[in-house]
N, C-alpha and C positions, 0 to 999 in steps of 0.2 A: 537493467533493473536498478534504478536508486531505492538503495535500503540505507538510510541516516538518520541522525537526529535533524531536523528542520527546524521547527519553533523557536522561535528566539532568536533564532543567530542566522548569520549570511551564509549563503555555504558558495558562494560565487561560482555555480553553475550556469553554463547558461542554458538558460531555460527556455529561448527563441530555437534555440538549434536543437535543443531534446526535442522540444515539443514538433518539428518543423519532420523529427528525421524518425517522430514513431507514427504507427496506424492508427491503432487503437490502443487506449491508458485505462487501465482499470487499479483501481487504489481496493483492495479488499482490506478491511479493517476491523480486529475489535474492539468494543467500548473497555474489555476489561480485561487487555494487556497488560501482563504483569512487566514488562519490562518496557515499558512506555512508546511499545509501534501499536499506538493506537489511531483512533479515530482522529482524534486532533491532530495528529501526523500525519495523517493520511490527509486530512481537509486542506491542512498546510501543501501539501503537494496537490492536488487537486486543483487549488487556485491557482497554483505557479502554471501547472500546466492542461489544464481544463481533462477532459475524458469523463470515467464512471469512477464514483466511489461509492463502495459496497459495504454498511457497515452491518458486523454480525456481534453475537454474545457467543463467541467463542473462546476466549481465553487468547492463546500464544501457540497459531494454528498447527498443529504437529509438534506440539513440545514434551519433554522427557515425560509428561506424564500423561500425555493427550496424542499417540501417533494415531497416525493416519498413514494407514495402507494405499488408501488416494484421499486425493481432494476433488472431490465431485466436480465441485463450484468452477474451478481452475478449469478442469478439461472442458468444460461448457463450453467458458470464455475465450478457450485458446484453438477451438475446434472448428 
């Protein structure tokens, strides 16, 4: 799992061999991230390495003031 900042900057991954050595990519994203793993970050990785991106109006998904006992969405995906 790449969790980073993207936009803007290089992160000199290589992104032939991520993409070459996973199944399936899912980019689950919100528009109104408060700490900037948004949708644009998500899109930014999306293009690097094609798959689904999922964008929601969740905030910052399980965060201190938003948990989540599960994530629905995730066991879907991952099931």
């Amino acid at each position: 799992m790449l969790v980073e900042a993207v936009v803007g900057q290089h992160l000199g991954h290589d992104w032939a061999a991520i993409k070459a050595h996973a199944r399936d990519l899912y980019f689950v994203n919100s528009r109104n991230d408060p700490y900037g793993c948004d949708d644009t970050q998500g899109r930014a990785m999306f293009e690097r390495l094609g798959g689904t991106q999922i964008v929601r109006d969740d905030g910052h998904f399980g965060d201190y003031d938003q948990p989540y006992q599960t994530f629905e969405l995730l066991d879907k995906l991952i099931d």
